[in-house]
N, C-alpha and C positions, 0 to 999 in steps of 0.2 A: 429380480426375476425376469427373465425372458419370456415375450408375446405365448410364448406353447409350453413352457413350463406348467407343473400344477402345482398348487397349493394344498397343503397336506396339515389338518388338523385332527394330532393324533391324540388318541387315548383319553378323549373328554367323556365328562359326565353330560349328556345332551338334554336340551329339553325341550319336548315335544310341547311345543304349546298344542297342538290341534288336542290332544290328549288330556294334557295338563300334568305330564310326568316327566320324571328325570329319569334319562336312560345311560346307563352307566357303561364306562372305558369303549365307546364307540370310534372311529374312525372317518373325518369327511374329507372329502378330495374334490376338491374346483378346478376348472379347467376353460380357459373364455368366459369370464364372467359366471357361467353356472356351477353349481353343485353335481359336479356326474357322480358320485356315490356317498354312500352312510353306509354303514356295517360293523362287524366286529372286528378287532385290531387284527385277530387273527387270519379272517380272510384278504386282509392288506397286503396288496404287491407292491412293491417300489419299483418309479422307476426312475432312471439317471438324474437326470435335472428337475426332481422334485425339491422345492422347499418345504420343508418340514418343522411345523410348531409343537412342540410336545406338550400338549394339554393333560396331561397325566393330574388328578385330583381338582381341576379345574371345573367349573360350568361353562357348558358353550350354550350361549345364547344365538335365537334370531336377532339380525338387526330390530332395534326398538323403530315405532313410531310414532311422531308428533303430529296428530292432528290438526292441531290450531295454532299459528302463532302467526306476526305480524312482522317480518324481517327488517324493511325498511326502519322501523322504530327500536331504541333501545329500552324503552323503560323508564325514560325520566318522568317524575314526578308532576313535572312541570310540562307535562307533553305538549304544550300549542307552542312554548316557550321554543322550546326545541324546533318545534318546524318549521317557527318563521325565520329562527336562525340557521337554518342550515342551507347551503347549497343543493337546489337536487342533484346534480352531479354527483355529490357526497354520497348519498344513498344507495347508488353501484357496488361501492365500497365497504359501507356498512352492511347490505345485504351479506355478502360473503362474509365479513366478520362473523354475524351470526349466522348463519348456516354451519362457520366453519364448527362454531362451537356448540352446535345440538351435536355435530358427526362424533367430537371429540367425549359428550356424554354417551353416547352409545346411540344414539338414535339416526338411524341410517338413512333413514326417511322424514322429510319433513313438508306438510302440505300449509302451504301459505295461505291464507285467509281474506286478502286484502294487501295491495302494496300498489305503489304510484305505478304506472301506464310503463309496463316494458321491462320492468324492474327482474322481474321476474323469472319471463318466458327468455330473457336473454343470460342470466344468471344458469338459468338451465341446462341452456347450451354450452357454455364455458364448463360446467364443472359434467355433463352426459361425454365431452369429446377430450378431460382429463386433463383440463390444464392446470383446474388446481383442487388437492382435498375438499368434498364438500361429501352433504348427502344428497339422494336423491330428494328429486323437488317436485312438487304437485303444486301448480297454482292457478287460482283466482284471476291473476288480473286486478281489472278495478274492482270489479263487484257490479249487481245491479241494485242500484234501490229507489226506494220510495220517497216522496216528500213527508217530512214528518218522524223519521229515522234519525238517528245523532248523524251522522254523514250529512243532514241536509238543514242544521242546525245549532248556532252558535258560531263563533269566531272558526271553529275546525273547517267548518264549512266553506268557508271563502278560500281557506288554503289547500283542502282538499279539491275543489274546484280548479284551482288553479297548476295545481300541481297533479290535475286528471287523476285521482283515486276512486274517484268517483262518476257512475252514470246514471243517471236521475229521471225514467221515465214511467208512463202511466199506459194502459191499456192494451189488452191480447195483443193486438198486430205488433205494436211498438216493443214491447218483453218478447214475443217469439221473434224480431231483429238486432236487440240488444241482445237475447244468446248467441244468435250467429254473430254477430262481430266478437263477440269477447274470443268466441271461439278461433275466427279470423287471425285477434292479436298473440293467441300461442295459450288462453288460457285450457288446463285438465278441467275444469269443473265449475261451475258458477257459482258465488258465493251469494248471499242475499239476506235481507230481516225482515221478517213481520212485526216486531215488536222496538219500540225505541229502546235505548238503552242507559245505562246505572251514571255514565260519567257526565251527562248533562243533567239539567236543569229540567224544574215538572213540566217543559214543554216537551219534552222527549220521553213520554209516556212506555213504560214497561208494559202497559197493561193495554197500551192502543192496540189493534190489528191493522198492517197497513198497505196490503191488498187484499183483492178480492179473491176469491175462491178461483175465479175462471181466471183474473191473470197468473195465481200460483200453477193451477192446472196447466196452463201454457208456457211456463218457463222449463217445469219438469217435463213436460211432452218433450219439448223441440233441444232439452239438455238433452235426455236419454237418446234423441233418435239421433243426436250428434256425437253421443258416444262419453255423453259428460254426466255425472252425480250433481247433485243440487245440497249444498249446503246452510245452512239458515239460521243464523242470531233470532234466538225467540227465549225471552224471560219469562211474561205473560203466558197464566195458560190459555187463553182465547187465541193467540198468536202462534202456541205450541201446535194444538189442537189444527188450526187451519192449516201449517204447513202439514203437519200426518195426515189429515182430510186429501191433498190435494199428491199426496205421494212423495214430499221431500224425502229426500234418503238420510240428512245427518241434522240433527239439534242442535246446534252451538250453543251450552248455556245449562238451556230447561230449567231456569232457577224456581219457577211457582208452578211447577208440573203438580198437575193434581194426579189420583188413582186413577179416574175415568178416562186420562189424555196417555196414564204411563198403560193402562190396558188398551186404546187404541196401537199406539206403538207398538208393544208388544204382539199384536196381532197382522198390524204391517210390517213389521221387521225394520222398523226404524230405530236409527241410534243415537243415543245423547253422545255430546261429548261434554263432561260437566266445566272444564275451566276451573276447576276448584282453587287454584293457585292463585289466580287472577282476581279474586273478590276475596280472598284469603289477604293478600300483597295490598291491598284497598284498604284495608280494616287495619292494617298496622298503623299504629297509633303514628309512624312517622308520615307516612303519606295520607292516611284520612285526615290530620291536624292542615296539612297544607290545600285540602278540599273546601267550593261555597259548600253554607251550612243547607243546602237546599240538598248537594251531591253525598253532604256524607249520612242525610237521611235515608235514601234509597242505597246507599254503602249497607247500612248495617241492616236495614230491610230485608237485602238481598242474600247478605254474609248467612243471616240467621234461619231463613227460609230454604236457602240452596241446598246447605247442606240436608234437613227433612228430605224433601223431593228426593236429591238423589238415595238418600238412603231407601226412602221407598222406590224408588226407580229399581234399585239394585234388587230387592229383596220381590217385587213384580215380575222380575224377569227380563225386564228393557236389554238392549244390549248395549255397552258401553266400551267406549275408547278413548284411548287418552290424547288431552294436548291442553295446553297452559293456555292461553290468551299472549303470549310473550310481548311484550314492549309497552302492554299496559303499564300504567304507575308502577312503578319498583318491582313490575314483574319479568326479570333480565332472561337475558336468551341461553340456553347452555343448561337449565335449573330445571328440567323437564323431569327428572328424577324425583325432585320434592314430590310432583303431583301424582307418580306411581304411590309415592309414601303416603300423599294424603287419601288414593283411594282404600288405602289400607287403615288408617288411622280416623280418619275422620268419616268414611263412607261404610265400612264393615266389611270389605273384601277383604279374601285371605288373601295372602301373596303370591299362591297359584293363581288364580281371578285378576289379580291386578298386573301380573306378568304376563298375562295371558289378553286384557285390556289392550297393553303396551307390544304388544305383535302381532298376534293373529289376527285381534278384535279390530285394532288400526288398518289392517292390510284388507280386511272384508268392508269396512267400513268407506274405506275412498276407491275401491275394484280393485285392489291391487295383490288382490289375494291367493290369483292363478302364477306372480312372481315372487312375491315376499313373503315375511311373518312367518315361516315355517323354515326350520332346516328338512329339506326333501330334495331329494334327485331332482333334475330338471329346474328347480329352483335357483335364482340368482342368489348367489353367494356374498349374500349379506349377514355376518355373524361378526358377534361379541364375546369375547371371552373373559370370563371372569376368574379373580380369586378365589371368591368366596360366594354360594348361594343366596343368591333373594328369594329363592321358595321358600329357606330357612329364617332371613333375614331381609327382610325390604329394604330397609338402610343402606344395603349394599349399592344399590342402583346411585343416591342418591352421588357417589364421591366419583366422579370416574376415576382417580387413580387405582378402583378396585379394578380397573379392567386392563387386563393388561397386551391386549388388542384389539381395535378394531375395524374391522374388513368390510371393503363393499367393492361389487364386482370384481371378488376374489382377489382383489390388492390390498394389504396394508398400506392400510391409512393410518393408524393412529396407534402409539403407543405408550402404553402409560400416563395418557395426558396431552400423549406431546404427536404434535402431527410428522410424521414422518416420510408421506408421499407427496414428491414431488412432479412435475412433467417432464419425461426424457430429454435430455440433450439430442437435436437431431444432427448424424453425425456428417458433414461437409466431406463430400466425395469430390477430389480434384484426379483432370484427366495428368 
């Protein structure tokens, strides 16, 4: 395709997540990155140098989106194992691998959580100026956190340190300058926890709180006035409870959310994102057997409670989005699909609900909703096409070969599985 060419998706069955319906033998045409129209096939003009996909009996999806995952990491089992072996150089490398492969399940967008100093915000720029297939990326940075956090505790910790994952400060002034630098290093959003977390030992309390009220108030102040969402690991509901008190915008987790903390939420317009995949991937008897017996007690703790919570989350009204935990224990990059399946299976959304988690709810949930998560005019031309319906079938999401392309910033990217965009050859003009 040529720079001023459009992209012409014809004759799909659409699905309006804003709605929650499927609108049938529609018409979309991108041009620059955006979506200039949706309509009926009938009022369709061609013109010359249009490429054209014929989506006849097909579902056109928005690009999906992954809220949570951790790029840098693949998922071993043995994750300290892994990081003291590895090169950080290597992790340039690895990030793209997995980015490459959320894009090639459908999900166009993926907001990182956490990755070593730079990883990231430079990964960004390589694949925003098209050098190579990826999705868009929303990241963190290091993160900010607390003493007392898994980041600041056990072996992880000395490597996390070292390899700058981490920035470990206490009180108002110091947290409203660790947002400004994160901000500085290229991060969209600051990541953070109030509650320790599942893969350490009982010094890393689920159930701690581990700041104050006024330094949570002052990270989300001086995020939003920078233009950035606050995102928050919190298990504990005393930890849930204080980030919703203090205006955090997303829940990583929620695994012990009680009614009182999911009716707070509910009234602030905050959202979980449950990780369901990622304490699911825990509890498999191949990687819990390989856990100390101290981690696989808050494993199954956590497995048994998560799922409650979120179902009452859902059934309260909370809002929810998806994203896996990716590079936890045997939870790999690319399998983002399971966790649509498990909001359906194990949490009690229909597959309108949980399609609708997976784009629109993602796209409101990190601001990126005035771009993405909907097929609309004006909109950047981020779509999925599908074989076969997951309104019908959730399962579908799960295989990408159900998809038999997909598009972001109006170029194919991916087909069938298989990544198909490359970077132009630029062509050598001799006098």
């Amino acid at each position: 395709m040529s720079q001023d060419s459009r992209l012409v998706i014809k004759s799909g069955n659409v699905f309006d997540s804003i709605e929650g319906k499927l609108k049938e033998n529609l018409t979309i045409v991108s041009k620059h990155r955006e979506i200039v129209w949706v309509g009926d096939e009938g009022s369709f003009e061609k013109e010359e140098n249009d490429k054209i996909i014929d989506a006849t009996g097909k579902t056109v999806l928005p690009g999906m989106v992954e809220c949570h995952v951790h790029l840098s990491g693949v998922g071993d089992s043995q994750y300290e194992r892994e990081m003291l072996r590895t090169k950080r150089d290597m992790y340039n490398f690895m990030a793209l691998d997995n980015a490459q492969k959320h894009l090639v399940s459908g999900f166009t967008c993926v907001r990182d959580a956490g990755c070593y100093k730079g990883i990231v915000s430079s990964l960004k720029r390589v694949l925003n100026n098209g050098l190579f297939a990826g999705p868009r990326l929303v990241g963190a940075e290091t993160g900010i956190w607390q003493w007392g956090n898994q980041e600041t505790i056990g072996p992880q910790a000395l490597i996390d340190f070292d390899r700058e994952i981490s920035v470990v400060t206490a009180g108002v002034d110091n947290v409203k300058y660790a947002v400004r630098d994160q901000k500085k290093l290229g991060a969209d959003y600051i990541k953070t926890a109030t509650t320790g977390g599942v893969l350490h030992g009982m010094e890393s309390k689920v159930s701690m709180v581990l700041w104050t009220d006024e330094e949570l108030a002052a990270m989300r102040e001086e995020a939003h006035r920078l233009g950035m969402h606050v995102g928050c690991h919190a298990h504990g509901d005393d930890g849930i409870q204080a980030a919703v008190r203090a205006g955090i915008d997303t829940i990583e987790h929620g695994s012990f959310m009680s009614e009182e903390t999911a009716k707070m939420m509910v009234e602030k317009g905050t959202y979980v994102i449950p990780t369901r995949l990622a304490i699911v991937c825990l509890a498999s008897s191949s990687v819990h057997k390989q856990m100390p017996p101290e981690v696989q007690k808050k494993i199954m703790e956590c497995y048994n409670q998560a799922r409650e919570s979120h179902r009452m989350a859902l059934e309260k009204g909370v809002k929810i989005a998806i994203g896996t935990d990716a590079a936890t224990p045997g939870n790999f990059h690319g399998c983002t699909g399971l966790e649509v399946k498990l909001m359906v299976d194990d949490i009690g959304m229909t597959p309108v609900q949980a399609m609708q988690a997976a784009t629109i709810e993602g796209a409101r949930a990190i601001w990126l909703d005035d771009k993405i998560g909907s097929i609309e005019k004006g909109k950047l031309a981020d779509i999925v096409i599908s074989d076969k319906n997951p309104l019908e079938n959730i399962d579908v999401v799960v295989d990408p070969k159900n998809f038999s392309h997909v598009i972001k910033d109006g170029k194919i990217m991916v087909e069938r599985g298989n990544i198909t965009y490359f970077s132009p050859i630029q062509k050598i003009k001799l006098d």
